[in-house]
C-alpha positions as CSV (number, residue, x, y, z in Angstrom):
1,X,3.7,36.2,43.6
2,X,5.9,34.0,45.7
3,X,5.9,30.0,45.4
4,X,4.6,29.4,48.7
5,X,1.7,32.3,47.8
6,X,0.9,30.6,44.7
7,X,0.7,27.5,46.8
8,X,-1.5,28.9,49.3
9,X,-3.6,30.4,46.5
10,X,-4.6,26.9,45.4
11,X,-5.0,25.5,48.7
12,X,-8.0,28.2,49.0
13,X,-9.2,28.5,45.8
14,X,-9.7,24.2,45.2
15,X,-10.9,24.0,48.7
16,X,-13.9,26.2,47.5
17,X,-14.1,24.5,44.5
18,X,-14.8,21.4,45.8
19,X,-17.1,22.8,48.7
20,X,-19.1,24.1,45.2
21,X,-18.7,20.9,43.4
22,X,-19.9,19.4,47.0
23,X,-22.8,21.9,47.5
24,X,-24.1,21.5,43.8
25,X,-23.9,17.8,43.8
26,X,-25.9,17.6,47.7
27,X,-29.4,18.6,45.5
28,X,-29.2,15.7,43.6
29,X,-28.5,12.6,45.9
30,X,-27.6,12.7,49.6
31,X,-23.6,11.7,49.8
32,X,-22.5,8.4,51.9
33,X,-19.2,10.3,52.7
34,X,-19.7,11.3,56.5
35,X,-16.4,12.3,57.1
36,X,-15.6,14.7,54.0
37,X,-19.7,15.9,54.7
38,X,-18.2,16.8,58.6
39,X,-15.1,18.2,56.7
40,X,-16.7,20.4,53.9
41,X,-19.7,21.4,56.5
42,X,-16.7,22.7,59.0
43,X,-15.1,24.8,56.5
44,X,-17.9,26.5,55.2
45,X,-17.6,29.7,56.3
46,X,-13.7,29.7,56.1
47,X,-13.4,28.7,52.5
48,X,-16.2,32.0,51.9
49,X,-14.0,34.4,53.6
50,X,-10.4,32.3,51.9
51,X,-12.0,34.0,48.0
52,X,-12.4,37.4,49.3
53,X,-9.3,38.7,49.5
54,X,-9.9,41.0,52.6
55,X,-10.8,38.3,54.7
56,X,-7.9,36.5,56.8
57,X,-8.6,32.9,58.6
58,X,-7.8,32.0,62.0
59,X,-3.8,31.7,61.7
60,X,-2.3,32.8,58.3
61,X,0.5,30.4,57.9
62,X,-1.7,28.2,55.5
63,X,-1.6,24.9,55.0
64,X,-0.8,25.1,58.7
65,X,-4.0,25.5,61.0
66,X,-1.5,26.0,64.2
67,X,1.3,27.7,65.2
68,X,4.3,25.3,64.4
69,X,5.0,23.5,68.1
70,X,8.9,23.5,68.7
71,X,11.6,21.8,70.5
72,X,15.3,22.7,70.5
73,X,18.4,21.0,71.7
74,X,21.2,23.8,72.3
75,X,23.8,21.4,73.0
76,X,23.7,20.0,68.9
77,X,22.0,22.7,67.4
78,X,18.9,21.4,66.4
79,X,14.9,22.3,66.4
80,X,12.1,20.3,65.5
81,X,8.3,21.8,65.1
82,X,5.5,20.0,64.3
83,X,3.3,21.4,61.7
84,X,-0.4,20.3,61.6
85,X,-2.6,20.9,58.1
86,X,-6.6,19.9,59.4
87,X,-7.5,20.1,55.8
88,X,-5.2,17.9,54.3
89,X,-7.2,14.4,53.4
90,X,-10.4,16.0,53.2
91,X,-10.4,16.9,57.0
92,X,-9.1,14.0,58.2
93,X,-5.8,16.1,58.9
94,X,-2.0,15.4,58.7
95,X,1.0,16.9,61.6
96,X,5.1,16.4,60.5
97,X,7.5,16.4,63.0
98,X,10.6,17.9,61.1
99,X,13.2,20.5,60.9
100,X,11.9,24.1,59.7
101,X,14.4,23.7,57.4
102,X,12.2,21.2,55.9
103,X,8.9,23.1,55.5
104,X,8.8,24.3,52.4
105,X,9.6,20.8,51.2
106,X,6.7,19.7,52.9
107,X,4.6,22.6,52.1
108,X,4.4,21.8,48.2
109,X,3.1,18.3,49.1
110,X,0.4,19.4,51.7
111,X,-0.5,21.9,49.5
112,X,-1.4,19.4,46.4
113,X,-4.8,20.0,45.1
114,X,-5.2,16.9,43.3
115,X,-4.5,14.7,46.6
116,X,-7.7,15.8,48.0
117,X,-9.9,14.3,45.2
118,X,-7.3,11.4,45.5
119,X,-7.9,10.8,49.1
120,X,-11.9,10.2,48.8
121,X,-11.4,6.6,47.1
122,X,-10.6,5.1,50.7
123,X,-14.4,7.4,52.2
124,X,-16.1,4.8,49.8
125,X,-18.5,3.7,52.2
126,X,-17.9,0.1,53.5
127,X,-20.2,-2.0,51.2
128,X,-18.2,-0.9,47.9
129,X,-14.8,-1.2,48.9
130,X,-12.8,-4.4,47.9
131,X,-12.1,-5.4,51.8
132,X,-13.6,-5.3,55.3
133,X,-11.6,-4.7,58.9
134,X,-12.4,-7.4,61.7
135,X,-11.2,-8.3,64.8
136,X,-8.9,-11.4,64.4
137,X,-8.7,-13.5,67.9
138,X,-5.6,-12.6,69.7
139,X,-4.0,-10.5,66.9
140,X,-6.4,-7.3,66.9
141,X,-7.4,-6.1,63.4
142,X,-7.2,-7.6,60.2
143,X,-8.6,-6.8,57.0
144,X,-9.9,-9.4,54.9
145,X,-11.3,-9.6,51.0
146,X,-14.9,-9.3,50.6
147,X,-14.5,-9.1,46.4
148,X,-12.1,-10.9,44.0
149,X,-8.8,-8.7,44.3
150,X,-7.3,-9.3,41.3
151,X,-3.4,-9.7,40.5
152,X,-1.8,-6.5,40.3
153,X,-4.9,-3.9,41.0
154,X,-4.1,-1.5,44.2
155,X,-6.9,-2.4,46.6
156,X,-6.2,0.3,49.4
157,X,-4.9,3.8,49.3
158,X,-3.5,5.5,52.5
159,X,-2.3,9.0,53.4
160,X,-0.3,10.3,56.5
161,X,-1.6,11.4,59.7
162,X,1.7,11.8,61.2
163,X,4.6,12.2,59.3
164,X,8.0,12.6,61.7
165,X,11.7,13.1,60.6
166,X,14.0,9.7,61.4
167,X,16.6,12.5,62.7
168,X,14.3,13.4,65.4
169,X,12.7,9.8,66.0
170,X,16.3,8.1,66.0
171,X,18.4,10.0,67.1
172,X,19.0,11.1,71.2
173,X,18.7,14.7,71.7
174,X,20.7,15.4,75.8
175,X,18.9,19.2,75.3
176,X,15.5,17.8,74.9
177,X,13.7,16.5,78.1
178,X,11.5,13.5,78.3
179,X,8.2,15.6,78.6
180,X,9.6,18.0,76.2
181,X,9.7,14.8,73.8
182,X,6.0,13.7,74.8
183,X,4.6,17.0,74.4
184,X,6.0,17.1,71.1
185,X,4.8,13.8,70.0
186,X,1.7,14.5,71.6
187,X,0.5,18.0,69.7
188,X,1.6,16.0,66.8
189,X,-1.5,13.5,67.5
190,X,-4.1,15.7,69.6
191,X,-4.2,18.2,66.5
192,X,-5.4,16.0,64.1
193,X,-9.2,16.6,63.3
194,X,-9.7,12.6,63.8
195,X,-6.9,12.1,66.3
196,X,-8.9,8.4,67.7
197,X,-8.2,7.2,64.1
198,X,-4.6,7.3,65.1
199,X,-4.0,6.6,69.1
200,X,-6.2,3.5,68.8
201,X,-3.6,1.9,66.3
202,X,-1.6,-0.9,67.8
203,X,0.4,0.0,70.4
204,X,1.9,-1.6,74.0
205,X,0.7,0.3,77.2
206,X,4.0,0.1,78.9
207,X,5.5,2.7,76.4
208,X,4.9,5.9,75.3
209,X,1.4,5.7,73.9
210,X,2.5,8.3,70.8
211,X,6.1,7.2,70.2
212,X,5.1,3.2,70.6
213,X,2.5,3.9,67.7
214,X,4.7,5.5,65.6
215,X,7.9,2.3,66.2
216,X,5.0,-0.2,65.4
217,X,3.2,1.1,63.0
218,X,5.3,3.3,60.8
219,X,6.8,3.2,57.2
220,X,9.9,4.2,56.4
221,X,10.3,6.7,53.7
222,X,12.3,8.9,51.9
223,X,10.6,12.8,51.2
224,X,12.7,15.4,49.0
225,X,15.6,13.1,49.8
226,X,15.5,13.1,53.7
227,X,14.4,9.8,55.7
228,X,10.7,10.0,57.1
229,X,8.5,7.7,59.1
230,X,5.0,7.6,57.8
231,X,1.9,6.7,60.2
232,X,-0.9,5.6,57.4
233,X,-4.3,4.8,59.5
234,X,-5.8,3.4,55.9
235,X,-2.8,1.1,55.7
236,X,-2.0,-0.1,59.6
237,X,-5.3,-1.3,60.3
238,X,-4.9,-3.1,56.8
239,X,-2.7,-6.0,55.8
240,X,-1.4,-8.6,58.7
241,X,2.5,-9.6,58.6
242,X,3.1,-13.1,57.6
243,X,4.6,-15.2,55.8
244,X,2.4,-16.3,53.2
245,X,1.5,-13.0,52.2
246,X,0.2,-12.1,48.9
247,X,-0.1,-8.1,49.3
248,X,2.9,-5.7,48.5
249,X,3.0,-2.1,49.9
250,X,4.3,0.7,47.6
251,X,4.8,4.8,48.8
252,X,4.8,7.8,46.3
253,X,6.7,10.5,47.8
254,X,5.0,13.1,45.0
255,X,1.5,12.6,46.6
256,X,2.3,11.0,49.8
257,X,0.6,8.1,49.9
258,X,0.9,4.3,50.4
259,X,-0.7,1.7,48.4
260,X,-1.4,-2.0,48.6
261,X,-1.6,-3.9,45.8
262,X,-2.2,-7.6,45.0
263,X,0.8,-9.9,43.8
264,X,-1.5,-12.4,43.0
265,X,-5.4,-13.1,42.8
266,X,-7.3,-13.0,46.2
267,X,-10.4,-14.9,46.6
268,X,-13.1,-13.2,49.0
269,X,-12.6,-14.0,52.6
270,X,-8.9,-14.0,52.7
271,X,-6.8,-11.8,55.2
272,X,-4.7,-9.2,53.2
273,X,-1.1,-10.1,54.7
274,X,2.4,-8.8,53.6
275,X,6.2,-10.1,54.9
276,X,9.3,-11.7,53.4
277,X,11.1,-11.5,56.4
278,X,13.1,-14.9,57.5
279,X,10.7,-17.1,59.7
280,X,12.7,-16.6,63.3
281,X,12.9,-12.8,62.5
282,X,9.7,-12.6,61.7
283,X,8.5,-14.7,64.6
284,X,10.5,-12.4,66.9
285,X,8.9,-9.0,65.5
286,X,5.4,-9.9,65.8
287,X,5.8,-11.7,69.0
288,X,7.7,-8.5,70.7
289,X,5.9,-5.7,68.9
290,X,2.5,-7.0,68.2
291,X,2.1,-10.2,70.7
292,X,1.3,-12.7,69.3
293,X,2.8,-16.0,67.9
294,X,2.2,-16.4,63.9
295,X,0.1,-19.3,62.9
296,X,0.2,-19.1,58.8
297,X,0.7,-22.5,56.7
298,X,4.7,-21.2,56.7
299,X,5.2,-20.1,60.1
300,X,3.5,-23.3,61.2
301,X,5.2,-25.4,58.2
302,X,7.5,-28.4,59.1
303,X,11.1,-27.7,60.5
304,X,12.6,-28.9,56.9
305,X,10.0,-26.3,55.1
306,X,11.1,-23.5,56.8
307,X,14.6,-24.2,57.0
308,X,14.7,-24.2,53.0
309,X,12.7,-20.9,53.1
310,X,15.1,-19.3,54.9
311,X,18.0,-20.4,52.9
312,X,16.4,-19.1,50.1
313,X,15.7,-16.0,51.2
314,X,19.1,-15.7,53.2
315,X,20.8,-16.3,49.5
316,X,18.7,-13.6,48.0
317,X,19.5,-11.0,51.2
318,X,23.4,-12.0,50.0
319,X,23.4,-11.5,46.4
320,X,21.6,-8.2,47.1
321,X,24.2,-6.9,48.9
322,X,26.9,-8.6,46.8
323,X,26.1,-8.3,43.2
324,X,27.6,-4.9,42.4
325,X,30.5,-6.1,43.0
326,X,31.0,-7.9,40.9
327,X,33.6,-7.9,38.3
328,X,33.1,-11.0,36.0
329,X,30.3,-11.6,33.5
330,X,29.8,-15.3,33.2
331,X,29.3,-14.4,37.2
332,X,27.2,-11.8,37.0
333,X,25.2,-13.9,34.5
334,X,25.0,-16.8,36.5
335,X,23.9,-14.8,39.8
336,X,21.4,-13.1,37.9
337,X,19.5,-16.3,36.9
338,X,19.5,-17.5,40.4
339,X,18.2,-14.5,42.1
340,X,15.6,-14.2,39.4
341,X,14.9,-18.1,40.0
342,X,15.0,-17.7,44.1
343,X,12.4,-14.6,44.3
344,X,10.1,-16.4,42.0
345,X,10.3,-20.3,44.1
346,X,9.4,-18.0,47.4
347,X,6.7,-15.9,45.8
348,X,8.7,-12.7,45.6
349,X,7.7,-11.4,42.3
350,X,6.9,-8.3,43.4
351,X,10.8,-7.3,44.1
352,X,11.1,-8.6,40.3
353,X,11.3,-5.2,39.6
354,X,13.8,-3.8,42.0
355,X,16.2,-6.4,41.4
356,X,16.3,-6.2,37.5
357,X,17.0,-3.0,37.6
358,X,19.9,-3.7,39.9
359,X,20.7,-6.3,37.8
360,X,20.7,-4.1,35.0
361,X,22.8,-1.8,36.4
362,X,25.5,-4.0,37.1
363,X,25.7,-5.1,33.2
364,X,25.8,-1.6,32.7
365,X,29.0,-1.4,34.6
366,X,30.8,-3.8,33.2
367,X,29.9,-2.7,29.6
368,X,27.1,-5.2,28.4
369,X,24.7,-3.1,27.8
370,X,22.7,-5.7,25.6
371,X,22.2,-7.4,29.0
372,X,22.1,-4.1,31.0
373,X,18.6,-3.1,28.4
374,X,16.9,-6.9,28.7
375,X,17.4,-6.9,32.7
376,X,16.0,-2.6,32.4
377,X,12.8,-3.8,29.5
378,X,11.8,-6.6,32.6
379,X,12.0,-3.9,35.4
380,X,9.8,-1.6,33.2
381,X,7.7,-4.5,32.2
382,X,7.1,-5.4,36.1
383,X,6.7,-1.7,36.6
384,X,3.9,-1.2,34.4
385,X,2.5,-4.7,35.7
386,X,3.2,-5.0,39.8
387,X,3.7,-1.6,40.1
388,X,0.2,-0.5,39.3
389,X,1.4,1.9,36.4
390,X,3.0,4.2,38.4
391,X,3.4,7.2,35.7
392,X,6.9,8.4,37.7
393,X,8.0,5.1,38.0
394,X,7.7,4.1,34.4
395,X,8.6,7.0,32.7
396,X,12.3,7.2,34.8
397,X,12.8,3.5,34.0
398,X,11.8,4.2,30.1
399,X,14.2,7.6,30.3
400,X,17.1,4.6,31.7
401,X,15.8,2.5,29.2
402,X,16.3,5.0,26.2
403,X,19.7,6.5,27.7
404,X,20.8,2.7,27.3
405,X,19.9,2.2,24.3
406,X,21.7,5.2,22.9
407,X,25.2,4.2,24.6
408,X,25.1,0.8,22.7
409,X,24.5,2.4,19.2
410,X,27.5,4.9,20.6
411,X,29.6,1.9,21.5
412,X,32.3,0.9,18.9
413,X,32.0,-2.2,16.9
414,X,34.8,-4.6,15.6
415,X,34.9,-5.8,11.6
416,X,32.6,-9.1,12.5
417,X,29.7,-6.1,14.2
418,X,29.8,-7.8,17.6
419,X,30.5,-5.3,20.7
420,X,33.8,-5.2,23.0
421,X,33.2,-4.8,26.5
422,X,36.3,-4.5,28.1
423,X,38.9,-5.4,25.5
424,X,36.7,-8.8,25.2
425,X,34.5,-9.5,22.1
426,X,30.9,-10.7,22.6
């Protein structure tokens, strides 16, 4: 049997499984999940004929419930198709916008069992989950805490609705026409089961209503290793951008999905925000993409509060892009310490992670690997912490960890049993 058979096999055969578990479990209390009741109730008939082996369903090409859509530009040679899954999510449906060349990449991922008993913790019904949505005046939607949210816990999971290829949404195709470009944009939307869920997300009625959704409310993303931008309903109607934020946002390309999670404790009746951008940058991209002018305790700070902010964070934007470089390791030690010292004074800790390892990697370079495991132990350390446990995450960074480890005992030693890195002795 082929991969993408085997695949398809366990698309059909857990999508029964579930209607079973669903079916069994309906005789002894009556479920609170409307849409995966509308979703289970609607594929009925097509998961009884998907375990009888004669039967076929409506198109073949499962996970895909249409024909793929395309578009092609002669002039460059390139073709984009969007491919819609209405079971993916427990019926709340996902469409990509990609290269075919990209489908069977995709097709593993839509094709995950496990994300569909994943995806019910954000059906909870409204009373049990950790947060509530609300109009905020002159903003739209926020969502605020309705329970403690304690440091660290993920309080929100979201999966795609549309998933589109930054090739296509970036770059200009001369073959493709304008309404060839809508259309496409447009099946991608209209074929979701739920497709309100999606076209009522922010958006400015002078644009394209599907591609203006996608600028404002998509996350960036990388998918077996090609750039993606991710429209998560869960997670766009969620947490506000300001500037003193308190929520991080995390994606897992193995299952797709998006997560907020505290940074620190949240007291009920709080709006869930997220940004570290500089305060005129920040000011600029809600007031021309969202409209509105930001009113938090930074935004509206004194002139003197924000201007050291934004040094702050301007230094850390430089020794990001710097600190490979360099070549000396009293520097690289002193650097260190103050980026470590700026992300904590502006509340950063959940970067922590990312930067140690960077930080880690750089003593690596310049043979100090002492330094190069301390920095990798705090990036695991933050991992396991701020990054909600992430069982990828913390086994590469314990794999690093351990490879590290193994170089230093390697590493040849001088009479006294200190290390040389780089003809120097430590």
């Amino acid at each position: 049997m082929s991969l993408r058979n085997l695949l398809l096999s366990g698309v059909a055969i857990s999508r029964c499984a579930a209607l079973e578990q669903h079916t069994h479990s309906s005789h002894r209390s009556t479920t609170r999940h409307l849409a995966r009741d509308a979703f289970f109730t609607g594929h009925q008939a097509q998961c009884s004929s998907a375990s009888h082996p004669s039967s076929t369903a409506s198109y073949s090409q499962l996970p895909w419930s249409y024909p793929p859509h395309c578009v092609e530009d002669s002039s460059t040679n390139s073709k984009f198709c969007v491919y819609t899954s209405s079971d993916y999510n427990n019926g709340h449906g996902v469409s990509f916008i990609t290269a075919p060349t990209a489908e069977d990449e995709i097709l593993s991922m839509v094709s995950n069992a496990s994300l569909t008993e994943r995806g019910r913790e954000h059906l909870a019904p409204a009373d049990d989950l950790p947060y509530l949505v609300r109009e905020v005046p002159d903003k739209g939607r926020g969502i605020f805490a309705q329970h403690p949210i304690r440091k660290g816990s993920v309080f929100l999971v979201g999966f795609p609705a549309v998933v589109i290829s930054q090739e296509f949404e970036l770059e200009t195709f001369p073959g493709i026409s304008d309404a060839a470009l809508h259309r496409l944009y447009e099946v991608a939307f209209q074929q979701l089961p739920f497709a309100a869920r999606v076209t009522s997300l922010a958006h400015s009625p002078e644009h394209d209503l599907y591609q203006d959704i996608v600028r404002k409310n998509g996350f960036g993303a990388r998918i077996a290793g090609r750039p993606y931008s991710g429209v998560f309903p869960e997670i766009d109607v969620g947490p506000s951008y300001r500037a003193d934020w308190h929520t991080m946002v995390r994606f897992s390309a193995s299952t797709l999905s998006v997560e907020a999670m505290a940074v620190r404790d949240i007291a009920p009746g709080e709006e869930l925000v997220i940004s570290y951008l500089p305060t005129s940058d920040r000011l600029q991209l809600l007031e021309k993409h969202y409209g509105f002018k930001c009113t938090c305790t930074l935004c509206t700070a004194s002139p003197e509060s924000q201007l050291l902010s934004d040094t702050r964070r301007s230094r850390i934007q430089e020794i990001r892009s710097s600190i490979e470089g360099i070549q000396d390791l009293a520097v690289l030690n002193n650097t260190a310490e103050e980026l470590v010292d700026l992300l904590s004074l502006e509340g950063l800790d959940f970067k922590l992670k990312d930067y140690h390892w960077g930080i880690a990697m750089a003593f690596y370079r310049l043979g100090d690997l002492d330094s190069a495991i301390r920095h990798a132990e705090q990036a695991l350390e933050k991992a396991k912490v701020l990054g909600g446990g992430d069982e990828e995450e913390v086994s590469a960074i314990s794999g690093n960890i351990v490879f590290l480890r193994n170089k230093r005992d390697e590493k040849p030693r001088t009479a006294s049993g200190s290390e040389q890195h780089n003809g120097e002795t430590h």
